[in-house]
C-alpha positions as CSV (number, residue, x, y, z in Angstrom):
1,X,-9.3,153.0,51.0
2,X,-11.0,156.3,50.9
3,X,-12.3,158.2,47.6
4,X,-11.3,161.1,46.1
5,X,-13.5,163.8,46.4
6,X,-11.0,165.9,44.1
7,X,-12.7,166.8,40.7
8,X,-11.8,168.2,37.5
9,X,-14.2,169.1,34.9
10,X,-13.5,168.6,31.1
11,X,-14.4,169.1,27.8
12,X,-16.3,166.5,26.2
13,X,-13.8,166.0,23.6
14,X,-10.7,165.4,26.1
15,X,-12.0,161.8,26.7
16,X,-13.8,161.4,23.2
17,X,-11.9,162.8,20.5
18,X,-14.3,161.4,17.6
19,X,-16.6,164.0,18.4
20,X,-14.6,166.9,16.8
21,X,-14.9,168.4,13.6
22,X,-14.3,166.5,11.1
23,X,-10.3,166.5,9.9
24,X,-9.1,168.4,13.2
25,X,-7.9,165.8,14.8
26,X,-4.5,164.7,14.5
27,X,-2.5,164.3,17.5
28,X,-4.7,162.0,19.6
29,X,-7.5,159.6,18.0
30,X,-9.6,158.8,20.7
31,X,-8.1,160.5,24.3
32,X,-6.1,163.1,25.3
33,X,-4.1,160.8,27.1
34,X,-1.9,162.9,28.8
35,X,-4.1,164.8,30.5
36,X,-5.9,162.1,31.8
37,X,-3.1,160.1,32.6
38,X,-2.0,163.2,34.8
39,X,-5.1,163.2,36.6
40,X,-5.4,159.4,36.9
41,X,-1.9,160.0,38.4
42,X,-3.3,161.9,40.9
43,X,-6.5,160.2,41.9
44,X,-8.3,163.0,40.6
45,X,-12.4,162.4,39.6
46,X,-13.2,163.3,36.1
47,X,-16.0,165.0,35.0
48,X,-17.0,165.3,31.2
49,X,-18.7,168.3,30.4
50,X,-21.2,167.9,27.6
51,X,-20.1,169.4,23.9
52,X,-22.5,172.2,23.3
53,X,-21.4,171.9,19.3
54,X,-23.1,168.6,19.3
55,X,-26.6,170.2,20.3
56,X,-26.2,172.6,18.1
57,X,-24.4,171.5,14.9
58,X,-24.7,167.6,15.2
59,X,-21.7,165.1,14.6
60,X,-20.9,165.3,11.0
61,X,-19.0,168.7,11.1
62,X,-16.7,171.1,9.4
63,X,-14.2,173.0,11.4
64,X,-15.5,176.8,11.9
65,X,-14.7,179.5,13.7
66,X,-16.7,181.3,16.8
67,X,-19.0,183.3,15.0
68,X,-21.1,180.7,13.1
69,X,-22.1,179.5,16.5
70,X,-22.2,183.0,18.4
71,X,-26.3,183.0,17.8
72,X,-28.6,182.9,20.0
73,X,-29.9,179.5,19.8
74,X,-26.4,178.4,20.6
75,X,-25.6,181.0,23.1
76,X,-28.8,179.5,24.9
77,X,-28.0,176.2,24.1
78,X,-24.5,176.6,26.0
79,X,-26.2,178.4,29.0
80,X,-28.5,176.0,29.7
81,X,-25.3,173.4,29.4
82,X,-23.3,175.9,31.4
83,X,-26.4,175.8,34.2
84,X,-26.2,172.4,34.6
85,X,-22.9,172.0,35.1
86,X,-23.1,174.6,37.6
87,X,-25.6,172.5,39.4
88,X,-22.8,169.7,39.2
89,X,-20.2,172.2,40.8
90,X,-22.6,172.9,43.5
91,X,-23.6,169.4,44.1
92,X,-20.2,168.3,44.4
93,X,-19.1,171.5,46.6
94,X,-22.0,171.1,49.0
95,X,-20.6,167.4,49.7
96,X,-17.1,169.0,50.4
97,X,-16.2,167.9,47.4
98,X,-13.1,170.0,45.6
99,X,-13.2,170.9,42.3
100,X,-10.0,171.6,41.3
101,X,-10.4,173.4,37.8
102,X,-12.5,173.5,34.7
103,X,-10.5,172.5,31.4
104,X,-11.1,174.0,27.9
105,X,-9.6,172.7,24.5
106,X,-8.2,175.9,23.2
107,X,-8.7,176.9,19.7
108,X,-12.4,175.8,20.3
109,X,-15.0,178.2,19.0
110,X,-17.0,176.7,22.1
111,X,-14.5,175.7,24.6
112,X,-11.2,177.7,24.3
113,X,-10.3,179.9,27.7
114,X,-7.6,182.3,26.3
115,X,-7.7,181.8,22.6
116,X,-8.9,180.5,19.1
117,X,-8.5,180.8,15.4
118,X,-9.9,184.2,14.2
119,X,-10.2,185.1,10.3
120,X,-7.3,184.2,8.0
121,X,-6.1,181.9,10.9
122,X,-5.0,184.5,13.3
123,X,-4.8,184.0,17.0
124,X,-7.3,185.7,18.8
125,X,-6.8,186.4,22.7
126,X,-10.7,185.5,23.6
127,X,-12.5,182.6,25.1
128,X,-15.5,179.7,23.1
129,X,-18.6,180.7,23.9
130,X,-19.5,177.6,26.1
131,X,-16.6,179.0,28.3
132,X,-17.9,182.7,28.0
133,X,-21.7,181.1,29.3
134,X,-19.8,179.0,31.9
135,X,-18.1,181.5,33.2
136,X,-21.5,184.1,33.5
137,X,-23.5,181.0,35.2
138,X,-20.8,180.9,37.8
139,X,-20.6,184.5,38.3
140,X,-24.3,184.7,38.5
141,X,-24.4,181.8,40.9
142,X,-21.7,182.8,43.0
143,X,-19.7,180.3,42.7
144,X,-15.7,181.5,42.9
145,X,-12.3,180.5,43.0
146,X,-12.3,177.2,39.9
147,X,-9.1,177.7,38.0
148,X,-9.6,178.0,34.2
149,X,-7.4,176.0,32.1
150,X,-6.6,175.6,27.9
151,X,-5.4,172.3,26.9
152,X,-3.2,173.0,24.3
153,X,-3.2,169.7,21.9
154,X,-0.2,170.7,19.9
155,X,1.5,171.5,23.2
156,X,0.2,168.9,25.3
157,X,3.4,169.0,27.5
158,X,3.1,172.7,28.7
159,X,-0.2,172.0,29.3
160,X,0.1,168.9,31.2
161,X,2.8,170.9,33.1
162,X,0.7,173.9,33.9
163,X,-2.2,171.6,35.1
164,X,0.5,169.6,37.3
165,X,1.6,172.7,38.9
166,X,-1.5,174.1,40.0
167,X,-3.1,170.4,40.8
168,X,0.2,169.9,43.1
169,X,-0.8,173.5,44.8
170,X,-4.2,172.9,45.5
């Protein structure tokens, strides 16, 4: 049998829900199961990102919105993160590797890719700033064509439907 050398880079909550703020979680306890399942399905590699909101505002948090972490220490905080996983992408691309796409939990002040609570709980069409750094680190390093995509928890099946469709394409 030969491996996969299809990857897909996630958020470090996808596969370890209990790392959230605290009281945000309510759909799935530990995993984002159908997500993973889907790319289980598909003998797809899984990559976990690391959760910048851990370096930066430890476990034991309250839910908040982007700008308590747009600061510099955190901005610099997520671009060094962002860097390294760059360094993953490249590694993995230089061993003809594919990385399919880059995942983000949206509503995330840190990980969304289209959008997030703003004040008095409004949707706001903007991405986390880990994505934002991500994205800049790529850019910078020339590194094109990775798909972004939003997990949407409380609409887990359009996402895992989106993410089928495009997985199915590639």
């Amino acid at each position: 049998m030969n491996r996969s050398k299809r990857f897909v880079f996630v958020p470090f909550c996808l596969l370890s829900q209990g790392v959230r703020a605290q009281g945000i979680v309510r759909q799935f306890p530990a995993i984002v199961e159908p997500v993973v399942d889907l790319l289980m399905d598909l003998d797809i590699n899984i990559y976990q990102m690391p959760c910048p909101e851990l370096f930066f505002d430890k476990f034991q948090r309250r839910p908040c919105g982007k700008s308590k972490y747009d600061t510099h220490k955190n901005r610099a905080i997520c671009q060094q993160l962002g860097k390294n996983v760059a360094n993953w992408i490249k590694m993995f691309k230089d061993n003809n590797c594919l990385v399919e796409a880059i995942l983000g939990i949206e509503n995330s002040p840190s990980c969304a890719v289209k959008f997030m609570l703003g004040r008095q709980r409004q949707r706001v069409n903007e991405a986390g700033i880990f994505i934002e750094e991500l994205q800049t680190v790529l850019r910078e390093q020339d590194i094109k064509g990775i798909p972004f995509v939003g997990v949407q928890i409380y609409h887990i099946d359009k996402t895992r439907q989106e993410l089928q469709k495009l997985l199915e394409r590639r």
